[in-house]
C-alpha positions in Angstrom: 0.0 0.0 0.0 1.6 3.3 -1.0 1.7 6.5 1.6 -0.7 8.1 -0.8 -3.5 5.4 0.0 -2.5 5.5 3.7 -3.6 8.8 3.7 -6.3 8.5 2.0 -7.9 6.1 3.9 -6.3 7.2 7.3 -7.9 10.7 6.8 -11.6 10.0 6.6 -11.9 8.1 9.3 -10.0 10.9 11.6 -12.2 13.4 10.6 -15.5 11.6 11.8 -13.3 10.3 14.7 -13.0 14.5 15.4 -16.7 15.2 14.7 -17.9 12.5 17.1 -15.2 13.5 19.5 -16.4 17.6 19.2 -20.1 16.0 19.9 -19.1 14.5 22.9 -18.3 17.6 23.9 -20.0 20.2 22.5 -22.1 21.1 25.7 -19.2 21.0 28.0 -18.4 24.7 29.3 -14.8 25.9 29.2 -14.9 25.7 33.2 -15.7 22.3 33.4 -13.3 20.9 30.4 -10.3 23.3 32.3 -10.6 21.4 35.9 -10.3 17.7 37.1 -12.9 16.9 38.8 -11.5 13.6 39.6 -8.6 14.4 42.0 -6.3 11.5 40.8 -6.9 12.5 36.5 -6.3 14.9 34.5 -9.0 17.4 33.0 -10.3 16.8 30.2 -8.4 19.1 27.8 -5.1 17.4 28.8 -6.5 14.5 27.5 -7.7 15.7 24.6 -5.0 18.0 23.3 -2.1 15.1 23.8 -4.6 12.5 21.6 -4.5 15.7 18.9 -1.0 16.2 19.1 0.0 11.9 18.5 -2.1 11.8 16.1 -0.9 15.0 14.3 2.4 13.5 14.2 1.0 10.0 12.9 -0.4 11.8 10.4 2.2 14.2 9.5 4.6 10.7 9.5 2.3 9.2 7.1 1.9 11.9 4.7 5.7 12.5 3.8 
């Protein structure tokens, strides 16, 4: 399978990934995405932001 086609098909699929994902969340307040409200995790945009960034770079790896 060339990179071409790896991107073609990888793509897609990550952009409804990110729609769902923005669903999820859509009704969440800034507030409540900023703080944990679990002591022992993270909040929520922690989370978020470092599954963005991997998978920015798998797709930036993929595409060259």
């Amino acid at each position: 399978m060339s990179k071409f086609s790896v991107k073609e098909g990888i793509s897609p699929a990550y952009d409804e990934y990110r729609s769902k994902t923005f669903a999820l969340f859509q009704d969440m307040t800034k507030p409540h995405s900023l703080v944990n409200l679990i002591l022992t995790r993270s909040a929520i945009c922690w989370y978020l932001g470092h599954i963005a960034y991997i998978k920015s770079l798998s797709l930036q790896e993929h595409s060259t």
